[in-house]
C-alpha positions in Angstrom: -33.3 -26.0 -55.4 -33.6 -29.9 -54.4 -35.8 -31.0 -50.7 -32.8 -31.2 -48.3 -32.7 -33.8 -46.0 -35.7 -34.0 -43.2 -33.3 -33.2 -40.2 -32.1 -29.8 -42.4 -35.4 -29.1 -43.0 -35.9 -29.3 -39.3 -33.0 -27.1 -38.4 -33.9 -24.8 -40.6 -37.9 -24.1 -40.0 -36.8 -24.4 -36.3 -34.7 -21.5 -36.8 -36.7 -19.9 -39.1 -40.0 -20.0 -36.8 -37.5 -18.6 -34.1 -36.4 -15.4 -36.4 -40.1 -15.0 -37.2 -41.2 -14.6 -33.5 -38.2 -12.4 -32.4 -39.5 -9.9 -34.9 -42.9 -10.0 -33.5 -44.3 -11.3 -37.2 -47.1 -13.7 -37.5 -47.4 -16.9 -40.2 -49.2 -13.8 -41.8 -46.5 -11.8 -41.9 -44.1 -14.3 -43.5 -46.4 -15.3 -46.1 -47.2 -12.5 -47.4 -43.5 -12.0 -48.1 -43.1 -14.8 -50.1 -46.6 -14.4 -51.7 -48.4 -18.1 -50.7 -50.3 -18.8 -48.0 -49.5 -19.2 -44.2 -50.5 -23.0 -44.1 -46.8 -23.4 -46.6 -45.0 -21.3 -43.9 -46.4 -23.4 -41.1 -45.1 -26.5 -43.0 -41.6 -25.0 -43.3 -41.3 -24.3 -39.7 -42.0 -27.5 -38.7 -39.4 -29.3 -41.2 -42.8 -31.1 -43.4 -41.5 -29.4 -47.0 -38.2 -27.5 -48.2 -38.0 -23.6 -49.6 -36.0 -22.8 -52.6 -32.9 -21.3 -51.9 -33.9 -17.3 -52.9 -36.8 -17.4 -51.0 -34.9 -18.8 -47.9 -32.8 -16.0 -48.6 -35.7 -13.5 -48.8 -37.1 -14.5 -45.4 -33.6 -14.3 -43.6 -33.5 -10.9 -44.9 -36.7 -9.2 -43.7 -35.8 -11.4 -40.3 -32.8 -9.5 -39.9 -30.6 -12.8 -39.3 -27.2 -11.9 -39.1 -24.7 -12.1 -41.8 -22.9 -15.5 -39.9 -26.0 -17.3 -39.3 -27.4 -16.2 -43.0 -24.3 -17.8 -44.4 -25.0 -21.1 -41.9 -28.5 -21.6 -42.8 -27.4 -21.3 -46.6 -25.0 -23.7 -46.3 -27.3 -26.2 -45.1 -29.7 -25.4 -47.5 -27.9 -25.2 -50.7 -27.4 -27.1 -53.9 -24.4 -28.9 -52.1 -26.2 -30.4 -49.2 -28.6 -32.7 -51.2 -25.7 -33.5 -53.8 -23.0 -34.0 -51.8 -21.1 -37.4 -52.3 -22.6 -38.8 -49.5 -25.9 -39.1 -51.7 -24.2 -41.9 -53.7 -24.8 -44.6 -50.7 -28.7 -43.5 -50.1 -30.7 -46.7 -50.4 -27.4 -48.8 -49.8 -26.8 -47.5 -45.8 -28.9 -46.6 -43.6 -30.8 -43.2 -44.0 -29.0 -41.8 -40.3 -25.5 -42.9 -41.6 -26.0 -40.9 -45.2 -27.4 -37.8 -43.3 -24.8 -37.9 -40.9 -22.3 -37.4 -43.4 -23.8 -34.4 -44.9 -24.3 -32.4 -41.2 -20.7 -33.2 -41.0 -20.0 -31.4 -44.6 -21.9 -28.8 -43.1 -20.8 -28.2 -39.6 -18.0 -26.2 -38.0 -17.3 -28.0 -34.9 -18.4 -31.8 -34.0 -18.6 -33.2 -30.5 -17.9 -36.9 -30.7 -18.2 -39.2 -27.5 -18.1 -43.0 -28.6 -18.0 -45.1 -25.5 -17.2 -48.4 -27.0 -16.3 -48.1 -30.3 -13.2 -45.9 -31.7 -14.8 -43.0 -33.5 -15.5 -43.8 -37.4 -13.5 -40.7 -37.9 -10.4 -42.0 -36.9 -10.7 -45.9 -37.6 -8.5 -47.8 -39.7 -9.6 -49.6 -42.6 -10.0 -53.0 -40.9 -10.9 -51.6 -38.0 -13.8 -50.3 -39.8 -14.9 -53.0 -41.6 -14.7 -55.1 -38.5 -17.4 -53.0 -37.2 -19.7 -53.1 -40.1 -19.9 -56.9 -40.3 -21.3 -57.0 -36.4 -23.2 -53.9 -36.9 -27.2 -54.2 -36.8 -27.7 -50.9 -38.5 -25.6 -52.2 -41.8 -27.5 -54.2 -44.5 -25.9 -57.7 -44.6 -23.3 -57.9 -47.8 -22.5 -54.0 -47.7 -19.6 -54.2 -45.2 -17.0 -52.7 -47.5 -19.3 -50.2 -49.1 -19.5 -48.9 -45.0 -15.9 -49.2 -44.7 -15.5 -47.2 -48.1 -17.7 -44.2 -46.8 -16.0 -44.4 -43.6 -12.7 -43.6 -45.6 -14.7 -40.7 -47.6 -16.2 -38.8 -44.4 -12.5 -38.7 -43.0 -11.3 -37.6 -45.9 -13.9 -35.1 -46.4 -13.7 -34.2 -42.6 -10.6 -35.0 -41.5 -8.8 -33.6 -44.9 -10.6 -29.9 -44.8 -8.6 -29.1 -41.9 -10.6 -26.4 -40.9 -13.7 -27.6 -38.2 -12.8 -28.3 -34.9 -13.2 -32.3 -34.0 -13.5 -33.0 -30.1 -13.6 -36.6 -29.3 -13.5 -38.4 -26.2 -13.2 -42.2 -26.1 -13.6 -44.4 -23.4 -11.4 -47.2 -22.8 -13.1 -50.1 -23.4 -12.9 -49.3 -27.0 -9.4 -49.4 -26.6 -9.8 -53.0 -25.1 -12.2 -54.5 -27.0 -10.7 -56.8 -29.4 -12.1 -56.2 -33.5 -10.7 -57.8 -36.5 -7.8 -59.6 -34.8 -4.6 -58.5 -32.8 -2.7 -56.9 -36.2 -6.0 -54.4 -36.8 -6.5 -53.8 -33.4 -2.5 -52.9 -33.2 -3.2 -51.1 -36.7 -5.7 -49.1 -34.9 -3.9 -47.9 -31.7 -0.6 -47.0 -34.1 -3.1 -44.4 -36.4 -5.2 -43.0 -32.7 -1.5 -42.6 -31.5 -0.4 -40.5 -34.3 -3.6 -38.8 -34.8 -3.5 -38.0 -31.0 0.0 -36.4 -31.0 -0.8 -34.0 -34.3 -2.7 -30.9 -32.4 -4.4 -28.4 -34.0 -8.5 -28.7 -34.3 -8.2 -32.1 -33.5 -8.6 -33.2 -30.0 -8.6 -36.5 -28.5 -9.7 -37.6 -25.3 -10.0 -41.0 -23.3 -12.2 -41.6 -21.0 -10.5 -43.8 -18.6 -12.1 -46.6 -16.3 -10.5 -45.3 -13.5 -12.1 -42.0 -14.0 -15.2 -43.8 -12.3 -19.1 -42.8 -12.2 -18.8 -39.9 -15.7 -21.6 -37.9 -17.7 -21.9 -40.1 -20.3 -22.8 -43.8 -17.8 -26.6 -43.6 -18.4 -26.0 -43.0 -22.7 -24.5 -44.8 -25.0 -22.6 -42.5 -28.5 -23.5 -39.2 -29.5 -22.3 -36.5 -32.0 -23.0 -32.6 -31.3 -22.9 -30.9 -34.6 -22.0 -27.2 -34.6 -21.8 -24.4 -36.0 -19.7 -21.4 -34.9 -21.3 -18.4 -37.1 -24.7 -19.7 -35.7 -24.0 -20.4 -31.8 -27.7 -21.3 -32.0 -28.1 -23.6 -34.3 -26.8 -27.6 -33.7 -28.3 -30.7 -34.1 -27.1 -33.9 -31.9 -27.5 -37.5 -33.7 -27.5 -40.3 -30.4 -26.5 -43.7 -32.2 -28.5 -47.0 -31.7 -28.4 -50.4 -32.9 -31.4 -48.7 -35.5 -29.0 -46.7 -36.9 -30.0 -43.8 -34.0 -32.0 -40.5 -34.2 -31.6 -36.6 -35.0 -32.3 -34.4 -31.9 -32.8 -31.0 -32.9 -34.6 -29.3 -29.8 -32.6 -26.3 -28.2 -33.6 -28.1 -24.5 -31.6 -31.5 -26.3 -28.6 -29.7 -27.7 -27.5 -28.0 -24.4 -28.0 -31.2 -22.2 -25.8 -33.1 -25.0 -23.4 -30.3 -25.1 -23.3 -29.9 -21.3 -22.9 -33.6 -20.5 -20.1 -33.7 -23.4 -18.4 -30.9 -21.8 -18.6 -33.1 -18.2 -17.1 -35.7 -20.1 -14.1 -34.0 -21.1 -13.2 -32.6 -17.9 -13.2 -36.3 -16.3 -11.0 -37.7 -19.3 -7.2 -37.4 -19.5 -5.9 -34.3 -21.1 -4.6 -34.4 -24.9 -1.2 -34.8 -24.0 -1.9 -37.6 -21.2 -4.2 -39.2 -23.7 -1.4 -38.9 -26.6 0.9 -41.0 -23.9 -1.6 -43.7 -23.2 -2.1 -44.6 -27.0 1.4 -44.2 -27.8 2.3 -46.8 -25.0 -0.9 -48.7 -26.1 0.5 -49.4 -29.6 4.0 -50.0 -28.2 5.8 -46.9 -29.3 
């Protein structure tokens, strides 16, 4: 099979190394199961080179993984993950936005806090190509090729119907003015709607009056899960660069505990479902 992407490479040696020492085996051990030497092993742990797909197999087998995180770990490693669709806009956006959207094909539950910005999952066309004309991070003249993958990881995402999608929102994104009164109005109208649907969908605003909250010090971040593999996540935190892939088990509990704070100090789904829907005037 293909090299997957460097942060799926680092998910999966990380989890690989952590099979390998709950069995008591040494980078001995695991090479002589798949016949090379333990300097190729060390490399896979650490997320330097991929593994073709049998052998990943092989090694999850003599670790005695179990059957749900097997079926995770092959996931992210198989044929689909490096040819996803996403692939297409490598070398035309930025590397974090491209491998974004293949953890997302990948992941059973995301974790979305966006502070000041709505969510890309849930922004309107204009809306979203609003964002990519003032956005750092997007190469100048590829505005609506960033709006167009925009449309195809909510598609993709949003369309599947079957991860669960937590976000919480803080207010200011609701009040910051981008593209224009009619997109702004555009963009409340599909929140509101998207708000009152249910199901694994959940909406939150953060609202200013909710006062000193988890996320004050940090600016977005996305917890990507996965629900046959409690653990196993990855968190990307978003920057002006285009952000970073944190992939430590320390990092993915302080992101998923502080996301967890954050939706206990915003309003509820239905209170938040109100708010938008009064926002855009229904």
């Amino acid at each position: 099979m293909g090299e997957v992407a460097p942060v799926r490479r680092r998910i999966l040696g990380a989890a690989l190394r952590r099979y390998r020492v709950q069995r008591g085996l040494s980078l001995d051990d695991a090479a002589r199961m798949l016949g090379c030497d333990r300097s190729k092993i060390s490399r896979i742990e650490n997320g330097l080179r991929g593994l073709r797909e049998r052998d990943l197999a092989a090694l999850l087998a003599e670790y005695g993984a179990g059957s749900g995180e097997r079926a995770a770990l092959m996931a992210l490693a198989g044929p689909r993950a490096g040819e996803g669709w996403w692939q297409a806009y490598r070398g035309v956006l930025p590397a974090a936005a491209v491998e974004h959207a293949g953890l997302e094909a990948a992941a059973s539950r995301l974790l979305v806090y966006e502070p000041q910005r709505v969510p890309a999952l849930t922004r309107s066309g204009g809306y979203s190509r609003a964002i990519a004309e003032h956005d750092p991070a997007v190469p100048a003249g590829t505005a609506e090729a960033a709006a167009e993958f925009t449309a195809l990881r909510q598609q993709a995402v949003l369309g599947s119907g079957h991860r669960e999608l937590v976000m919480v929102i803080g207010e200011a994104a609701l009040r910051q003015r981008a593209g224009g009164a009619g997109i702004m109005r555009a963009q409340l109208e599909r929140l509101a709607g998207l708000s009152g649907q249910g199901g694994p969908l959940a909406v939150h605003v953060l609202p200013f009056a909710s006062g000193a909250h988890a996320g004050a010090g940090s600016g977005p971040f996305t917890v990507f899960g996965f629900d046959q593999a409690p653990g196993l996540g990855v968190v990307h935190v978003d920057s002006v660069t285009g952000g970073v892939f944190l992939d430590s088990p320390a990092d993915l509990a302080a992101c998923t505990f502080a996301f967890t704070r954050l939706t206990a100090s915003a309003l509820s789904r239905e209170d938040t479902a109100r708010l938008l829907g009064r926002m855009a005037g229904r």
